[in-house]
C-alpha positions, 0 to 999 in steps of 0.5 A: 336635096339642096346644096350651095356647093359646100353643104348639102341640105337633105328635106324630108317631108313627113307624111301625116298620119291616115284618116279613116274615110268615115272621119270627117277631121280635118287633114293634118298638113305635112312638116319639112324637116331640114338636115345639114351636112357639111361635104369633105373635102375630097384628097387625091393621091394621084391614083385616080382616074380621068380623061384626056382626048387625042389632041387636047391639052387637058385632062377632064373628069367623066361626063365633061362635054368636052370628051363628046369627039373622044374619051381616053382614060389615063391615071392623073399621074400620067396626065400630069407627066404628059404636061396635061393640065385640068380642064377648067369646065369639069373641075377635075381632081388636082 
């Protein structure tokens, strides 16, 4: 799977079909079929669920380095009412 950010591209190699042992054709050589697919833009209703730490300023998504010290979850509608602003590492929902 390849993506630029927008548009995931799914390869999918197919496999050749088994020669017999006692056959002595050549092997066929596997085709890569491509298929593209453009990603949704993800909407947030303010419900879902992030990350603040106990001193920081920001509110991050799971896994950011930056919750390494302390992770604590909080709604993106409390984040955004305690005056948290995202993180800009994680990109977290908005």
């Amino acid at each position: 799977m390849e993506s630029d950010g927008s548009t995931v591209t799914i390869k999918s190699i197919e496999c050749p079909t088994p020669v017999a042992p006692e056959t002595t054709a050549a092997a066929t050589t596997p085709k890569e079929t491509t298929v593209a697919t453009t990603l949704a833009p993800v909407l947030d209703t303010g419900t879902g669920e992030v990350y603040k730490t106990k001193t920081g300023s920001k509110y991050h998504s799971d896994g950011c380095s930056y919750l390494s010290k302390s992770r604590i979850p909080i709604s993106l509608a409390d984040a955004k009412a305690e005056g948290l602003t995202p993180c800009s590492k994680c990109d977290p929902p908005q």
